[in-house]
Phi, psi and omega in degrees: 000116162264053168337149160241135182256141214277159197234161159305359203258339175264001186281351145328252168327337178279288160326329199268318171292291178288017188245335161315321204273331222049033176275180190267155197240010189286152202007064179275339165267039193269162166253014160279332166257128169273139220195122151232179194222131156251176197209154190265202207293313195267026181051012162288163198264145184240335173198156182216146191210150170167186203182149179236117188284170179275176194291308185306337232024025157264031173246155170213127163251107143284113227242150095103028178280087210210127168249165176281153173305326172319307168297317187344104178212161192291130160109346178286301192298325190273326175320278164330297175327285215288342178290332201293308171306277204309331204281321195261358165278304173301009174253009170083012179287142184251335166209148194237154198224167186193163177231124151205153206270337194247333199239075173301301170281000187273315205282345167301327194279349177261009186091011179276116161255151169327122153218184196272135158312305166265018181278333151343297180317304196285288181294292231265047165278015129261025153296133232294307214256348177281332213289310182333289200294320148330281165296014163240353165085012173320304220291347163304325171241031158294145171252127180233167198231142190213145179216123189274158184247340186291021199222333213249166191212029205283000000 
């Protein structure tokens, strides 16, 4: 796995991939959201990971966790996931949070269980995708998911 970490020169593109995969795409040029990209043989992005800390940094909301269809082979996605977890633990994060409505067993199978949004809300309210989803009232129907980090080496 050859991570990138995403530049302003990539934010085109970075944006043209998750609205393809259909994740949210709200700040993603911030510079609080950390976003890396691997790119296939023809420099196209075949994938992505990344996450935005709490003010405190002992939260992390995970993000923007996407393979191409193309690529899709068992182990890309747990991959990207789990570098996205190592990153924000060396970022002082203690616990890590996410939100999704589809791939529920996927992130269970990476150590996650259901927790509630809004306590989700609550550690992360400035973060790009909690703020969204507040003000557009999406959050009502968000599924969010939690993992503690102190303990884990996943």
């Amino acid at each position: 796995m050859n991570l990138e970490r995403v530049s302003p020169a990539d934010v085109y593109e970075v944006r043209s991939f998750l609205h393809e995969v259909d994740l949210t795409l709200a700040g993603i040029d911030e510079p609080t959201v950390r976003l890396w990209i691997e790119r296939g043989d023809g420099g196209e992005i075949i994938g992505s990971t990344g996450f935005e800390l709490s003010e405190d940094s002992g939260h992390a909301l995970i993000r923007s966790v996407a393979v191409a269809p193309s690529h899709r082979v068992v182990g890309a996605g747990s991959r990207l996931a789990r570098y996205a977890l190592q990153e924000a633990r060396a970022a002082g994060a203690s616990r890590a949070w996410l939100f999704s409505r589809r791939s529920g067993p996927f992130w269970q199978k990476l150590g996650f269980t259901g927790a509630d949004r809004d306590e989700l809300a609550a550690a992360l309210p400035n973060t790009h995708q909690v703020r969204l989803f507040v003000q557009s009232g999406q959050l009502e129907r968000e599924v969010a998911w939690f993992q503690s980090l102190e303990d884990s080496a996943r």
